[in-house]
C-alpha positions in Angstrom: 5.7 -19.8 -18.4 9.4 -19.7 -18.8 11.7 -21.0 -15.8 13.9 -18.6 -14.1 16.4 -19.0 -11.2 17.5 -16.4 -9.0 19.5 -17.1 -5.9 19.6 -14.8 -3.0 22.7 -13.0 -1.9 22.5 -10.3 1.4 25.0 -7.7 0.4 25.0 -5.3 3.5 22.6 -3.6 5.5 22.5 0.5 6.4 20.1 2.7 8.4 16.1 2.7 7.4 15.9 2.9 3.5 13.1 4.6 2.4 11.4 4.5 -0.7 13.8 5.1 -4.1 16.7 5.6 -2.6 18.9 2.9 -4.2 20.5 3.1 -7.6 23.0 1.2 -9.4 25.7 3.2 -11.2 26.3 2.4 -14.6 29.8 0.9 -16.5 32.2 3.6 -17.6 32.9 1.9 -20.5 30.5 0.7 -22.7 32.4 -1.8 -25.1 31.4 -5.7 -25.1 34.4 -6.4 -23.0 33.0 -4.4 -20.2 29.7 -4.5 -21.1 29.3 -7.2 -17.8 31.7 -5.5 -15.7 31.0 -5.2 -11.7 28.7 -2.3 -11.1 28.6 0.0 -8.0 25.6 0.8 -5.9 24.6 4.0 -4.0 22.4 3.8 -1.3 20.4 6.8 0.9 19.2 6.1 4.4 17.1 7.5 6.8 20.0 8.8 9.0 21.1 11.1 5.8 24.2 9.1 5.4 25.2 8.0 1.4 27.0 5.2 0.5 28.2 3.9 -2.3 29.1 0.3 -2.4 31.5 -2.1 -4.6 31.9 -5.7 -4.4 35.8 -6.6 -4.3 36.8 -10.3 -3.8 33.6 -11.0 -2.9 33.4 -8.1 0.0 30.7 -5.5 0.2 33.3 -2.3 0.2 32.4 1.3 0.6 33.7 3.5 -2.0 32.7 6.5 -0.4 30.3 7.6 2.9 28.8 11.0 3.2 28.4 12.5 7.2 24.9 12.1 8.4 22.4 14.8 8.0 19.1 15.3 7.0 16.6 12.2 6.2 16.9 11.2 3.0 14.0 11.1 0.7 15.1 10.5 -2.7 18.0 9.3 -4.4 18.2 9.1 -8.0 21.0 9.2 -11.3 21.6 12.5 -13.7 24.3 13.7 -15.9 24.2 16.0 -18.6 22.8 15.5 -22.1 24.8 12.7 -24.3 26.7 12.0 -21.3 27.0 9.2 -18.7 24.3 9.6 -15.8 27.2 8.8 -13.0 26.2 11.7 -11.0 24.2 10.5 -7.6 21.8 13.4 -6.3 19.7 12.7 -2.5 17.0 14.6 -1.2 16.6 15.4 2.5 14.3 18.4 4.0 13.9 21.3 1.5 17.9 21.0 -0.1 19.6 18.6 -3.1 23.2 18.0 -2.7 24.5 16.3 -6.4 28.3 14.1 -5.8 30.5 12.5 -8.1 31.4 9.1 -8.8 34.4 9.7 -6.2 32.4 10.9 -3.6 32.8 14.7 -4.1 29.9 17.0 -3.4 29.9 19.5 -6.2 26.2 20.6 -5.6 24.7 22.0 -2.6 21.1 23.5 -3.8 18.5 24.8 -1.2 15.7 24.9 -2.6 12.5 27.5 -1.7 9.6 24.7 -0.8 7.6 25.5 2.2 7.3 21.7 2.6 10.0 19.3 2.5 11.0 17.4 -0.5 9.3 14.1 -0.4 9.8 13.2 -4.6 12.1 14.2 -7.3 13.2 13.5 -10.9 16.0 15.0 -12.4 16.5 15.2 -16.6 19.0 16.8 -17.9 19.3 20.6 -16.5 15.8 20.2 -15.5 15.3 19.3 -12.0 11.9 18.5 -10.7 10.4 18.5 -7.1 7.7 18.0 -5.3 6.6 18.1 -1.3 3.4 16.7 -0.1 0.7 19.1 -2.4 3.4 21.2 -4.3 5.2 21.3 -7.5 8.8 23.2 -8.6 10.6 23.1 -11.4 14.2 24.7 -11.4 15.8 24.9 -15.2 19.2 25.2 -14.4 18.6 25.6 -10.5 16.5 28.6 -11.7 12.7 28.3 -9.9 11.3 28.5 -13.8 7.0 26.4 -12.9 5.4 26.1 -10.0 1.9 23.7 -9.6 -0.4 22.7 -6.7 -2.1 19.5 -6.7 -5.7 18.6 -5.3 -4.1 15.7 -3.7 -0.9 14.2 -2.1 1.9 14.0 -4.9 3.3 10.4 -4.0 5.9 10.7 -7.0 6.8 12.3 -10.2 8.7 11.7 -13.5 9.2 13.2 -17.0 8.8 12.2 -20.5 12.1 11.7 -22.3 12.6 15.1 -23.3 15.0 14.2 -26.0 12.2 12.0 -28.1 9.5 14.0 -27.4 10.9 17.2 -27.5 9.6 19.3 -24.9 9.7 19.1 -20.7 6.4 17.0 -19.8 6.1 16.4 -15.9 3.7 13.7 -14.9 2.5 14.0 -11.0 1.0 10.7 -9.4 -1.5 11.8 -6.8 -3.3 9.6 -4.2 -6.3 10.5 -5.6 -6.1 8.1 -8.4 -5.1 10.2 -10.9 -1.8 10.7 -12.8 -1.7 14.6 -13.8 0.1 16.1 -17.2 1.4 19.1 -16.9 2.7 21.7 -19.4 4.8 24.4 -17.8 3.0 25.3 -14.8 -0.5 24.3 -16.5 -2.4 21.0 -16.1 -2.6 19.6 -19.2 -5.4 16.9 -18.4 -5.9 14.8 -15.7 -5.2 10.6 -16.4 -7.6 8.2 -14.1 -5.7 5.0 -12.7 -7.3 2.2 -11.3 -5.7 3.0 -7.6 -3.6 5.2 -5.9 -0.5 5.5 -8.0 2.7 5.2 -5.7 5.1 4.8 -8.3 6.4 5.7 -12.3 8.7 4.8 -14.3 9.6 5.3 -18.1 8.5 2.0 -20.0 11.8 0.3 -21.0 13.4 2.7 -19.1 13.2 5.6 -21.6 9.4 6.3 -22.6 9.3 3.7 -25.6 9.8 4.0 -29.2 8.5 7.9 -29.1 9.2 8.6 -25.5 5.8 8.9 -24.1 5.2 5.7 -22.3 5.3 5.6 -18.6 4.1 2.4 -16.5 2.7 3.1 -13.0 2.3 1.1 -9.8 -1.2 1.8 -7.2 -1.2 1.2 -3.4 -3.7 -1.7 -4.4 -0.6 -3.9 -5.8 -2.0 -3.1 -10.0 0.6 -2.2 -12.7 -0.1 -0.7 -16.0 1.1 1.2 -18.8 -0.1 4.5 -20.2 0.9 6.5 -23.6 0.7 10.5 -22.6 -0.3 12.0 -25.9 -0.3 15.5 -26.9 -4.2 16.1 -26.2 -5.5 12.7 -24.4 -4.0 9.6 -22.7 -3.9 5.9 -23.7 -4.1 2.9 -21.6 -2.4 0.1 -23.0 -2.3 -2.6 -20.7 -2.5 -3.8 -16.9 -1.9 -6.3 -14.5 -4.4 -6.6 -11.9 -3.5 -7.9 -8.3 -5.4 -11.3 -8.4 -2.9 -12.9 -6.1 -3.4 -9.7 -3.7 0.0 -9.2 -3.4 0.9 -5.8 -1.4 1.4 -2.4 -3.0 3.8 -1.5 -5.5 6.9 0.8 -4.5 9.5 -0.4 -7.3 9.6 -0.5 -10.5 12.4 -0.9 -13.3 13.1 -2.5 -16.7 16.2 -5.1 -17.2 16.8 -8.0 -19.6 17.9 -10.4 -16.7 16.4 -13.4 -18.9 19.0 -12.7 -21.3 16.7 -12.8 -24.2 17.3 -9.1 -26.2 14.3 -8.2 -24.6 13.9 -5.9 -21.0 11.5 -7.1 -18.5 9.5 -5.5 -16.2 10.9 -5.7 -12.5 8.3 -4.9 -10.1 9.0 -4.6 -5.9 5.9 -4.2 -3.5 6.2 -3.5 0.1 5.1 -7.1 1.5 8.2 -7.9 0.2 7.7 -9.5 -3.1 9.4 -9.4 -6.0 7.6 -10.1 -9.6 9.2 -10.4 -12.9 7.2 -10.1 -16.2 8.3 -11.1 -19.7 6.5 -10.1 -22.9 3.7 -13.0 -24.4 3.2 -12.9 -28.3 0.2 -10.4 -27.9 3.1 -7.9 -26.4 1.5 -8.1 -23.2 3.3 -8.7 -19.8 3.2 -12.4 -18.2 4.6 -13.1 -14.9 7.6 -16.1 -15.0 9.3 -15.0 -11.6 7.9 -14.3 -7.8 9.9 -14.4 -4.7 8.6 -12.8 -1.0 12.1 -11.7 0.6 10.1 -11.3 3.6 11.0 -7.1 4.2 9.2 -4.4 2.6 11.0 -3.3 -0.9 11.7 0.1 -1.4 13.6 -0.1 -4.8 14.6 -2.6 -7.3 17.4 -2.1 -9.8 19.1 -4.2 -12.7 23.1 -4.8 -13.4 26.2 -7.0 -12.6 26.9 -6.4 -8.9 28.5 -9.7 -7.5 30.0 -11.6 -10.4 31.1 -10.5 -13.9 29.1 -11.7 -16.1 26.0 -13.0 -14.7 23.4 -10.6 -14.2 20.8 -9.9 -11.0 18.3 -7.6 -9.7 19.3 -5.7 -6.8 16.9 -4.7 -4.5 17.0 -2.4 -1.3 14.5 -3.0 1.7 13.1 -1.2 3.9 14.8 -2.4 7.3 18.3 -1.3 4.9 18.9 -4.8 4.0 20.7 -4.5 -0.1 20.3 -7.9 -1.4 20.7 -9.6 -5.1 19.3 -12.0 -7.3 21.7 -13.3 -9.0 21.7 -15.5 -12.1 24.7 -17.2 -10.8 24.4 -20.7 -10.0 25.5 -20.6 -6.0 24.6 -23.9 -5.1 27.0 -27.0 -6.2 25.6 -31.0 -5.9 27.3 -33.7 -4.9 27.0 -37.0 -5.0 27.6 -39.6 -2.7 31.5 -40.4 -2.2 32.3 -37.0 -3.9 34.7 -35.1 -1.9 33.6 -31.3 -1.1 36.5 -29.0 -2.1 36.6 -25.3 -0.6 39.4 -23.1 -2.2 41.5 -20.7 -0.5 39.3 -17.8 -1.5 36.2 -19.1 0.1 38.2 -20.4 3.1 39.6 -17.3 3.4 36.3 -15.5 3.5 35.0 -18.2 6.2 37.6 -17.4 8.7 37.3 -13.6 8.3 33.4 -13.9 9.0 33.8 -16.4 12.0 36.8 -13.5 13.3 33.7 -11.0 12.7 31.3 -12.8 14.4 33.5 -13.5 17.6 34.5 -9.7 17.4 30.9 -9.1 17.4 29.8 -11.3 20.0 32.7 -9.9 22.9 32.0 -6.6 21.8 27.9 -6.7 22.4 29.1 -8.9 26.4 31.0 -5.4 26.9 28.5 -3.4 25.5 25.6 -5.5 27.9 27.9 -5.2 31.0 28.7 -1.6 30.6 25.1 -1.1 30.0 23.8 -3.1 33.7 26.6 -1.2 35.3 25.3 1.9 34.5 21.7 2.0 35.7 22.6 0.4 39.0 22.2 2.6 41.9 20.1 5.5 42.4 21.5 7.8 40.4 21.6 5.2 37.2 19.5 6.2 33.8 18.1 3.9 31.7 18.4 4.9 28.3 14.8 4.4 25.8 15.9 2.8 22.9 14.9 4.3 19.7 13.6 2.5 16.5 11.7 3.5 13.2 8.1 1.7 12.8 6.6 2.0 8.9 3.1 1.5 9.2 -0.1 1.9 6.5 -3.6 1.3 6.9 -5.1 0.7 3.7 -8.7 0.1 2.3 -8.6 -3.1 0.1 -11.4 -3.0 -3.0 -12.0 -6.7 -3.1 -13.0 -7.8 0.2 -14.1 -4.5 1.7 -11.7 -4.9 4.6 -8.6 -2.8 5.8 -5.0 -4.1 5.6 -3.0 -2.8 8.6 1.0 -3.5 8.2 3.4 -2.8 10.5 7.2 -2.8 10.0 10.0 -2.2 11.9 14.1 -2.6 11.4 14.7 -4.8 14.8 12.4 -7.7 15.3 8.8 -7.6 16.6 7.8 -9.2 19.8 4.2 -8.4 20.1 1.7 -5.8 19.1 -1.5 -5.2 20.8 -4.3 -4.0 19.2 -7.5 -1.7 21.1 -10.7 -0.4 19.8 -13.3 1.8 20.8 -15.7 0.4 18.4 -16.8 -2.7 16.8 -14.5 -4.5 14.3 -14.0 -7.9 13.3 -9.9 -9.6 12.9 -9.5 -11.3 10.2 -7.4 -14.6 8.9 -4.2 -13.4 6.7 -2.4 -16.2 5.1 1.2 -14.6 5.2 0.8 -13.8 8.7 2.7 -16.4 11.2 2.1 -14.7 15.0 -0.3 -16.2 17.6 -3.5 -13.8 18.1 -4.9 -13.9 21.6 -8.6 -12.0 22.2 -9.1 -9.9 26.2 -12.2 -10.1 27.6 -13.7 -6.3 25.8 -15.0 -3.9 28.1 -18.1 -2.4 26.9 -18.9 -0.1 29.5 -15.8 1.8 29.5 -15.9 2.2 25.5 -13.5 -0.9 24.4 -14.8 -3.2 21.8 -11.5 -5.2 21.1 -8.3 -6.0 23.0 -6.3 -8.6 21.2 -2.7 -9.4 21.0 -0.3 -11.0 18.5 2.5 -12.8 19.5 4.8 -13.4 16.6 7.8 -15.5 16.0 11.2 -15.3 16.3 12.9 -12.1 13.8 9.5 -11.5 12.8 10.1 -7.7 11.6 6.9 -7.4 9.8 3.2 -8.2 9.9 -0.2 -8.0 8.6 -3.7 -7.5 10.0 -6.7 -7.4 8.6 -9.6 -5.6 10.2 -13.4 -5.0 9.2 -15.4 -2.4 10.5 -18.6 -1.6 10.2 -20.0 1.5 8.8 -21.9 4.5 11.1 -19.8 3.2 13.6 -16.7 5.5 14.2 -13.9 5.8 16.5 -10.1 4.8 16.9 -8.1 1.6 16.4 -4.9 1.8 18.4 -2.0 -0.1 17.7 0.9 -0.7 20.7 3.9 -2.3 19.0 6.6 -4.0 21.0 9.9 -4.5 19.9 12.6 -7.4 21.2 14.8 -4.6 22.7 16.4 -3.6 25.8 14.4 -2.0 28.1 11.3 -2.6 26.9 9.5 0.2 25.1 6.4 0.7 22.6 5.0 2.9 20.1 1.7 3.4 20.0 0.0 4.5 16.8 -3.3 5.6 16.3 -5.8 5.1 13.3 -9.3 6.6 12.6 -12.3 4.6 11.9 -14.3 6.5 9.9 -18.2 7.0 9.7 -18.5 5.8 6.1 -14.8 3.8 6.2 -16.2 1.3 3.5 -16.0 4.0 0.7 -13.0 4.5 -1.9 -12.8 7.7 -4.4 -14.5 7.4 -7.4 -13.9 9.5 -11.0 -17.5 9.0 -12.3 -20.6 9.5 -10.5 -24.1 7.3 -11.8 -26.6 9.7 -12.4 -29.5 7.2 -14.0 -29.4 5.3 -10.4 -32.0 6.3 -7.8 -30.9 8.9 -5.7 -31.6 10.3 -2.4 -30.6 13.7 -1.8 -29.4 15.6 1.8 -29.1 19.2 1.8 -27.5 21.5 4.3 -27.1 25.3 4.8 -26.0 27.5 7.1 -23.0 30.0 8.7 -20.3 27.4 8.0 -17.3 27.9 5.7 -15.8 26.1 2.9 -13.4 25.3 4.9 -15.0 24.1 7.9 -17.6 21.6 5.5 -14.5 20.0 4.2 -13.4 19.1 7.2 -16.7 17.7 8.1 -16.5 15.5 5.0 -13.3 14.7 5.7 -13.6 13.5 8.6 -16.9 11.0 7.7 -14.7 9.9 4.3 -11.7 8.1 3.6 -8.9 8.6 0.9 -9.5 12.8 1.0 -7.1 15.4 1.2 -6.9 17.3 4.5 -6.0 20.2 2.6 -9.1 22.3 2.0 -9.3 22.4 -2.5 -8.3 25.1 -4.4 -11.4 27.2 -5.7 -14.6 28.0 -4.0 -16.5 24.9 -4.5 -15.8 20.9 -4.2 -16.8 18.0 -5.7 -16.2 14.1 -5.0 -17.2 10.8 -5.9 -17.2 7.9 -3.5 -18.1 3.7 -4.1 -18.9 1.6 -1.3 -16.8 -0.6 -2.0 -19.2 -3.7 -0.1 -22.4 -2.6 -1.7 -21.0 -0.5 -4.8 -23.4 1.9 -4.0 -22.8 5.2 -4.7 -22.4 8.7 -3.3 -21.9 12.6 -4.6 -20.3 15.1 -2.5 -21.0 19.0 -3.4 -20.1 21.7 -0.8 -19.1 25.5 -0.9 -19.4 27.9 1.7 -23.1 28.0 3.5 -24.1 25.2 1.6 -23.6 21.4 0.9 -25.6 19.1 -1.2 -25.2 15.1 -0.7 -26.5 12.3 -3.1 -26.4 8.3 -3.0 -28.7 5.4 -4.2 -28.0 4.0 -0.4 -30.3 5.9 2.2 -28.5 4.4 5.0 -25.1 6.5 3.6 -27.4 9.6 3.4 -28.5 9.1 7.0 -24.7 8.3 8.5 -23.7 11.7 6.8 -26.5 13.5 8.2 -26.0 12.3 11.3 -22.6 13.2 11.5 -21.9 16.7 10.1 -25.3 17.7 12.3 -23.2 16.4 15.4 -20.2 18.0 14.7 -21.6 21.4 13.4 -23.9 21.2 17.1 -20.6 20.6 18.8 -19.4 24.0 17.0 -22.9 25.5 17.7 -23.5 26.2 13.9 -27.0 25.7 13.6 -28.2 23.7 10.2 -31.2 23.9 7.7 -31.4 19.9 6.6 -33.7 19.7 3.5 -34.1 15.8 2.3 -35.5 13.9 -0.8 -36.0 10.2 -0.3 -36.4 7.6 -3.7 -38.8 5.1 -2.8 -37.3 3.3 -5.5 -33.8 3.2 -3.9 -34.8 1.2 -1.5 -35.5 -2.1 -3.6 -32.3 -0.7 -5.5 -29.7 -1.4 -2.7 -31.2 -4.9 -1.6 -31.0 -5.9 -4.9 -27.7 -4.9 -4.7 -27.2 -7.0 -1.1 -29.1 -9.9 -2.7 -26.4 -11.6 -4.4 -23.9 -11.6 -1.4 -27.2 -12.4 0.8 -28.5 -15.2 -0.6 -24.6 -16.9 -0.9 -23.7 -16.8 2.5 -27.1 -18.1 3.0 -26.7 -20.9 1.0 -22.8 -21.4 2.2 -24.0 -21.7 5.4 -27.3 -24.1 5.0 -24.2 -26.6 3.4 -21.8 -26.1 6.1 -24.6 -27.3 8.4 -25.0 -30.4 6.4 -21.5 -31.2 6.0 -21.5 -33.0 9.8 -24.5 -35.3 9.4 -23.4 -35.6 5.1 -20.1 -37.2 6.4 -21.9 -39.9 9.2 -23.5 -41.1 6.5 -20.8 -41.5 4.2 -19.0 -43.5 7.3 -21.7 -45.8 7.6 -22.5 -46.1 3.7 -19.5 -47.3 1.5 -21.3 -45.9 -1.5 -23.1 -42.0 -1.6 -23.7 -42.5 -5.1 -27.7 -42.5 -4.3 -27.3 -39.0 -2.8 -27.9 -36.4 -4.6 -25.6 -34.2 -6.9 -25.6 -31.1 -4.8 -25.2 -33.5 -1.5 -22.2 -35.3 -3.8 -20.8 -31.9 -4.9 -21.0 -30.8 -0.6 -19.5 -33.9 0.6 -17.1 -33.3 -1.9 -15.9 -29.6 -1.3 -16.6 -29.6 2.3 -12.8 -28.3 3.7 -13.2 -25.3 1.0 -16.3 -24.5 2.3 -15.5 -25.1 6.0 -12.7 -22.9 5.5 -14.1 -20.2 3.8 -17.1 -19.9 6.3 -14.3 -19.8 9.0 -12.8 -16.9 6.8 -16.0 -15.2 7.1 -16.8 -14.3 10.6 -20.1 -12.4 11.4 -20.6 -11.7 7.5 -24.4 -12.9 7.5 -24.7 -11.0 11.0 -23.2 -8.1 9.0 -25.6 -7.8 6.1 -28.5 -8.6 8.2 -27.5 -5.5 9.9 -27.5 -3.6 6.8 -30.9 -4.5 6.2 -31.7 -3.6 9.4 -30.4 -0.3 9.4 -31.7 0.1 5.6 -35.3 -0.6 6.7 -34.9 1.7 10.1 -33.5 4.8 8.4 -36.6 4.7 5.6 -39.3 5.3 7.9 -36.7 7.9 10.3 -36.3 10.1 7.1 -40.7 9.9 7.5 -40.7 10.4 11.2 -41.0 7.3 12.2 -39.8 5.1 14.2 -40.2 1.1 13.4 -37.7 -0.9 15.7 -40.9 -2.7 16.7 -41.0 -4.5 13.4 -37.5 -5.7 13.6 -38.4 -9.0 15.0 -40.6 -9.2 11.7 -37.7 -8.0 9.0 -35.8 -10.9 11.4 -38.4 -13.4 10.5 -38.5 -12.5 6.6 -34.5 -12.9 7.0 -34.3 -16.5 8.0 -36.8 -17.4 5.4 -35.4 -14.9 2.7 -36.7 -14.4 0.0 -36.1 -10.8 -2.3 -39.4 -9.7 -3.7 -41.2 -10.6 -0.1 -38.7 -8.6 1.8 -39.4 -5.8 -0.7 -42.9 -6.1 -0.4 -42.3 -5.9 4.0 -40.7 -3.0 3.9 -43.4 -1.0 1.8 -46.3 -2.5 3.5 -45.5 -0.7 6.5 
């Protein structure tokens, strides 16, 4: 791995940034003398406003500021064909105003979406944009092809129209899946490994023939993907094995210096990765930095010093900041007189001057403030702030990731539940959890509170649930502003909220099947579903019929979802999962008084199927936790015997790895609890889909627990 050093350099800050809205404008002239000229910067904030930036002496000057208007959601370079892309374009509600490198607006398009712009791409002529579900493409600002999408349209980008010689819009959609399109025809459908959240042209024009994009998922995976003419090729990708956050950035710049552009790569915990190229042409990372802020775009050029070059990156509380290649830092040794010269004295006295300015101007403000809410007929004004927040499923551990960000600091944010979940430990996360006393009676399961640190504006919780078990996870976050206000955000627990969207369903596996008729509508079923399932579309699908796939993704069981109107047909290799659904739709169709016909097929051989399936993760925490018991009495003996050579290997080996294990039982909490449930509810909801009702074996599956063993448990729970 090659050694790279970037130094950190805060620019300025705006309003919220939100995702792509930063761009660096190129150099006028493209000669070697100027070919590391200072570059400007544009930058789109949630308050409408655009500015574009230029570093002068050091100083972070505007060059121009628009007035504010509407949010803005996208921000991105265009210019027309064989000429310089200088022209800065911003999205906000349903309109795209275009401006000049001076700041002139010379393009004011309202465009006819019913939903507001939330992603666009411009190439040439050919502007493309898309709200939540829809599609438009204007040729010339002309509406020319129109497309709806199954699922939520998170971003979109073209193929270099120039190499491969026709318009070819590419649509990344939450449901995993990057679609081609050809006019206002799907072309074919490309399955990612995760939500895709971002494109981008690989080396920032498609490749040799134009047709390479590289994508980004939700999960924090990169890859690259050639869009043929009739099917798709996946060249490479980088999984998250550091389970770093999701990707929202990406963009190619030779900032090693080499000949050769790397891959730049923002996520929104804040770090930044850069990958060069290994001999096998595949990407290897040699740079990582957390800057601590969600990134919400990243961008190569020359912004501070001619010369040397940096990544500029914008965040998400507005902060622009680069890293620079320039050497910032001076040593000296001892004796060796420090020299500052009149430049950088300069600038040292003009930022003190700010600061006192600053600090008078915020006494006034505070006095002015007290003054006016004293007396009866005082107001107190409620301070108003942006909070960012996601509440993702995470593949590897089975466990939700709930992140929270805000612009101003954090002082606490309490957390309440109205049914069971479990906390658990993330490394990156500094603040002080304290747990309530839960109040069962009234409904709440959890009440816990995080404390966190001083300009703490971002932070991470993990949270497990468990699965039949459904309700709402509200989240009260706290700011350190004056008065005091929250927000309060809510989150649904889902009945099966341990399944992910799958694009291939196991048919050799043995399935249990759930059917359901009656007066219900398409419409109405999907709701159902969607309300039992995670990562679908509230939008009822196009068509008269629907079909999804779903992974558990703690068991990797699977299950098939096929509904139209008056009917709905269900199958999984899990008959607990069959059982949760039942349970659920019945419940909610009673609650619309739509009476049901429930027709059922239970595999005897599923059953041995799924603990098979729980026997690995069984029999390890069984084992992890048989050696955490011995680790106490393991390490008086080692204090009273100056040699443990006589002990055993596998005592040598536990005696030996006894923090890991420690900590990684502590890591853990109620996971053996958890699958003995499982098995529980397995063996309980066999004998209910036979009418009958065995929770006075329990203690005996208990018993067969503690001295597990997999072909006896199989054999108790057909002998009954």
């Amino acid at each position: 791995m090659m050694e790279l050093n970037l130094n950190r350099v805060d620019y300025t800050q705006v309003a919220v940034a939100a995702q792509k809205c930063m761009v660096v404008l190129p150099n006028e002239k493209k000669d070697a003398k100027h070919a590391k000229a200072l570059q400007k910067f544009a930058v789109g904030d949630q308050e409408g406003v655009l500015t574009c930036f230029q570093l002068k002496r050091s100083d972070c000057v505007p060059v121009y500021k628009t007035l504010p208007g509407p949010k803005i959601s996208r921000l991105c370079l265009a210019g027309l064909p064989g000429a310089l892309t200088d022209k800065v374009f911003i999205s906000g509600g349903n309109a795209v105003r275009g401006f000049s490198k001076k700041g002139k607006q010379f393009m004011g398009f309202e465009s006819n979406l019913s939903e507001a712009i939330t992603s666009m791409y411009i190439s040439g002529t050919d502007l493309l944009l898309c709200g939540n579900f829809i599609y438009n493409h204007y040729k010339d600002l002309i509406d020319s092809n129109y497309f709806l999408a199954g699922d939520r349209i998170n971003d979109v980008i073209c193929l270099n129209a120039e190499k491969v010689g026709c318009l070819t819009p590419v649509l990344a959609c939450n449901d995993k899946i990057l679609r081609v399109l050809r006019e206002s025809t799907l072309q074919y459908e490309v399955e990612v490994p995760g939500p895709p959240t971002v494109v981008h042209l690989h080396n920032n024009t498609g490749g040799d023939e134009g047709n390479e994009i590289v994508y980004g998922t939700e999960d924090g995976k990169v890859g690259m993907v050639q869009i043929n003419s009739l099917m798709p090729v996946h060249n490479w990708e980088i999984p998250n094995s550091r389970r770093s956050g999701g990707v929202q950035a990406i963009d190619y710049y030779d900032i090693t210096a080499d000949g050769v552009l790397d891959l730049i790569v923002g996520r929104d915990d804040g770090t930044l990765d850069i990958y060069n190229w290994d001999e096998a042409d595949e990407p290897s990372l040699i740079f990582s930095k957390v800057c601590m802020e969600s990134i919400t775009a990243v961008q190569g050029g020359v912004i501070g010093s001619a010369g040397n070059d940096e990544i500029l990156l914008s965040t998400y509380g507005g902060w622009v900041v680069g890293m620079t290649t320039e050497k910032l830092h001076k040593e000296f040794g001892p004796g060796s007189e420090i020299k500052i010269s009149p430049r950088a004295q300069e600038k040292i006295e003009k930022l003190r001057g700010e600061i006192d300015d600053l600090q008078q101007r915020v006494v006034k403000e505070r006095d002015k403030y007290q003054q006016a809410t004293q007396g009866t007929q005082g107001i107190s004004a409620i301070p108003q702030f942006m909070l960012n927040d996601k509440f993702t499923l995470n593949n590897d551990d089975a466990s939700y990731t709930l992140s929270l960000e805000c612009q101003v600091a954090i002082d606490n944010v309490l957390l309440q539940s109205d049914v069971p979940v479990d906390l658990l430990d993330v490394d990156k996360n500094s603040a002080v959890v304290s747990y309530s006393a839960a109040d069962l009676e009234n409904g709440n399961f959890l009440l816990a509170t995080y404390r966190c640190q001083a300009n703490t504006t971002r932070l991470e919780v993990k949270v497990r649930s468990i699965e039949g078990q459904y309700g709402t996870l509200q989240v009260y976050v706290t700011p350190r502003l004056q008065p005091k206000t929250c927000v309060m955000k809510q989150f649904s627990i889902k009945p099966l909220s341990l399944h992910q969207r799958l694009h291939v369903f196991d048919d050799a596996r043995p399935l249990n099947v759930l059917r359901l008729g009656g007066q219900f509508s398409f419409a109405e079923m999907h709701s159902w579903v969607v309300a039992c399932l995670p990562e679908l579309p509230e939008r009822t699908p196009a068509g008269d019929s629907a079909c999804f796939y779903f992974v558990s993704t703690f068991l990797d069981t699977q299950l098939e979802c096929m509904y139209r109107k008056g009917e709905g047909i269900f199958r999984s290799d899990n008959i607990s999962t069959i059982s949760i659904l039942k349970d659920f739709i019945t419940k909610e169709a009673t609650n619309k008084k739509i009476p049901l016909e429930i027709n059922y097929e239970v595999n005897e051989q599923s059953i041995p199927h799924t603990l098979a399936l729980i026997h690995p993760k069984l029999d390890y925490q069984l084992v992890l936790a048989k050696k955490v018991q011995l680790i106490d009495a393991l390490k008086e003996l080692q204090v009273h015997e100056t040699d443990t050579s006589f002990l055993a290997l596998e005592y040598q080996q536990i005696l030996q790895d006894a923090d890991q294990l420690q900590v990684e039982y502590k890591q853990q909490p109620c996971h053996l609890e958890r699958l003995y449930g499982m098995i529980t509810d397995l063996f309980i909801d066999k004998y209910k889909f036979k009418g009958m009702n065995v929770k006075s074996r329990v203690p005996q599956l208990l018993e067969h627990l503690d001295n597990y063993e997999l072909q006896s448990l199989i054999a108790f729970f057909q002998s009954v």
